[in-house]
MIROZA-581038 format. One record per residue (C-alpha): x, y, z. Coordinates in steps of 0.5 Angstrom, whole numbers. Each point is the difference from the previous one (the first is absolute). Example, Ala and Ser with C-alpha at 12.3 -4.5 7.8 and 13.67 -1.06 7.14 Angstrom:
<recs>
25 / -9 / 16
2 / 7 / -2
</recs>
This chain:
<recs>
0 / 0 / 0
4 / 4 / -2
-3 / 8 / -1
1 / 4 / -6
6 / 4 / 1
-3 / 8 / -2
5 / 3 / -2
-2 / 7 / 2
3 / 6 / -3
0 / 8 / 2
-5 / 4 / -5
4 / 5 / -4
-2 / 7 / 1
-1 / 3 / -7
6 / 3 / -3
1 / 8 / 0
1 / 3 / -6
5 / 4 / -2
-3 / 4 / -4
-5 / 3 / 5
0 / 8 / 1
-3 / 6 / -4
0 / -1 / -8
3 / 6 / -4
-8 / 2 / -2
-1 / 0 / 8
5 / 4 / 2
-1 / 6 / -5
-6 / 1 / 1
0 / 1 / 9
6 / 4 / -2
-5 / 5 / -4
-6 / -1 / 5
6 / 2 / 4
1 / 6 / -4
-7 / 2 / -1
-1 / 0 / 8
6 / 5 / 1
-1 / 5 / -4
-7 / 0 / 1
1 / 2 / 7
7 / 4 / -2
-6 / 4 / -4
-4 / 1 / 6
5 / 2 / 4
2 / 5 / -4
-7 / 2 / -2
-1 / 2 / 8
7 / 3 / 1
-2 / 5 / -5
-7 / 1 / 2
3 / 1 / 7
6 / 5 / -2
-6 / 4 / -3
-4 / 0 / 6
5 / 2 / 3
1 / 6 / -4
-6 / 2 / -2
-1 / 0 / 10
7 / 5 / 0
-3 / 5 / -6
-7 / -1 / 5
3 / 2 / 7
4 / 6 / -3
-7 / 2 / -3
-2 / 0 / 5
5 / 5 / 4
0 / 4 / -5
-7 / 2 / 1
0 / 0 / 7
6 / 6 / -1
-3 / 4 / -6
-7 / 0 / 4
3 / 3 / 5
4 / 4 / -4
-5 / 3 / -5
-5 / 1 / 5
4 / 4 / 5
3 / 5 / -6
-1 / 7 / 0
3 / 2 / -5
2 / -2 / -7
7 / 2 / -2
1 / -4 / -7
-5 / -5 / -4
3 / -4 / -5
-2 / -7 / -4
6 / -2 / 4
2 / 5 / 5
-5 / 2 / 7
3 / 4 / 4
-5 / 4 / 7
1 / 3 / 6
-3 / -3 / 6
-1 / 3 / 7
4 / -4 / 5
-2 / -1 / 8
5 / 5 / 2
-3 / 6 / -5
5 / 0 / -6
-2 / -1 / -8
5 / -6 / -1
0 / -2 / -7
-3 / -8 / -3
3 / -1 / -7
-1 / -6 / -3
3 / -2 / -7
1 / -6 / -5
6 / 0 / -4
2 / -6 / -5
7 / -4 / 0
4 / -2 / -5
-4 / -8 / -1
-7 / 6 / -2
-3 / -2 / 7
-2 / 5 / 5
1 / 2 / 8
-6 / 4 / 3
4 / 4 / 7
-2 / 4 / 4
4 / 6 / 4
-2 / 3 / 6
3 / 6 / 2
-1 / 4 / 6
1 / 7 / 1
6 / -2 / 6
1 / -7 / 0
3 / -6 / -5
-2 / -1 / -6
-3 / -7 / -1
-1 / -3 / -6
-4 / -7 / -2
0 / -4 / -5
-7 / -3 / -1
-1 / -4 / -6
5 / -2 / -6
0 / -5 / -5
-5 / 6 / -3
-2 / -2 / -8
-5 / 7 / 0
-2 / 5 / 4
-4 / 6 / 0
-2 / 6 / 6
-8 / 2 / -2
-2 / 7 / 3
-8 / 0 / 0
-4 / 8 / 2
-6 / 0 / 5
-4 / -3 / -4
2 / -6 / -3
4 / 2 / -6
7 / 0 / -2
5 / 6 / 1
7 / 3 / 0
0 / 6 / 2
3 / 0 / 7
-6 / 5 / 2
-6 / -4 / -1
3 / -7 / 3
-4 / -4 / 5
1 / -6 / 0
6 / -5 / -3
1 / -6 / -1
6 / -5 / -4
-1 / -6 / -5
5 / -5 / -1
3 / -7 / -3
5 / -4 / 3
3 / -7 / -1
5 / -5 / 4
2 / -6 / -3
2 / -3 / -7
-4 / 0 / -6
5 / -6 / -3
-1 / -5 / 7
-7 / 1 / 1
0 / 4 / 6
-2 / 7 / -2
-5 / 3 / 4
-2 / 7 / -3
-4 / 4 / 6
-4 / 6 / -4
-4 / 6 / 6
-3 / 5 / 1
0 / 5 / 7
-5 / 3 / 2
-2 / 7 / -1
2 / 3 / 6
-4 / 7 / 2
5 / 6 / 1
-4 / 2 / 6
5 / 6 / 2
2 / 3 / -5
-3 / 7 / -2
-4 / 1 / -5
5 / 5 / -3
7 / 0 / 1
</recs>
């Protein structure tokens, strides 16, 4: 009684080939999905960041706006006497807390790249001459005089309310980030100036 003999021998795994990995085809195309998605993000990224830079200047155009018309209020408003009207040139006298006629000159100047500052000079009858630069960057600007009904002047005589227009840009046209700023003051009511001077 003899039993069979059962010869039992391992089971083989199935062999690797050596050829597995990526085909040429498979490679090329991940390596332009790849691409696609870089510079789809690289796009946006700089999409944003140019949008941002504009934000940013058209907000610094803004807060010197606004300074501007605060100080030009308060200016205009407390004149009492208008030496010089011009379309880039206002000069007027103010009475200060102590009594005396200081002087408030606002002039526009452009520069040699053809764009413009907007300063203002304040001179006292005694103390230091301060001068301020409000606005630059100016592409256009123009000083406007109105008469006590509303229309446009230039005589001195008649002026009782003045206000100023103007264009400024920051950025550049070329990388996308310009922001031009167009404005216009208000007219501010020259309440105590004499009727004729």
């Amino acid at each position: 009684m003899w039993e069979k003999m059962v010869s039992i021998s391992p089971t083989r795994a199935p062999r690797r080939r050596r050829d597995a990995g990526f085909t040429f085809t498979e490679v090329i195309i991940a390596a332009t999905l790849s691409l696609i998605v870089v510079a789809a993000v690289f796009s946006a990224y700089v999409y944003m960041g140019r949008n941002l830079t504009r934000l940013v200047n058209m907000q610094e155009q803004d807060v010197r706006n606004r300074r501007t018309m605060e100080t030009w209020g308060k200016d205009v408003g407390s004149a009492t006497a208008i030496v010089t009207a011009s379309d880039t040139q206002f000069i007027f006298r103010v009475q200060s807390a102590a009594g005396t006629a200081d002087v408030v000159n606002y002039t526009y100047t452009t520069g040699a790249n053809a764009t413009g500052t907007l300063v203002r000079t304040y001179t006292p009858a005694v103390g230091v001459v301060t001068t301020t630069t409000l606005l630059t960057k100016l592409t256009a600007f123009d000083f406007n005089y109105f008469s006590e009904s509303g229309t446009t002047t230039t005589s001195i005589s008649s002026i009782k309310s003045a206000q100023f227009s103007y264009t400024s840009q920051v950025g550049v046209s070329s990388t996308g980030t310009l922001a031009v700023y167009p404005n216009v003051s208000a007219r501010i009511v020259i309440r105590n100036k004499a009727l004729l001077q």
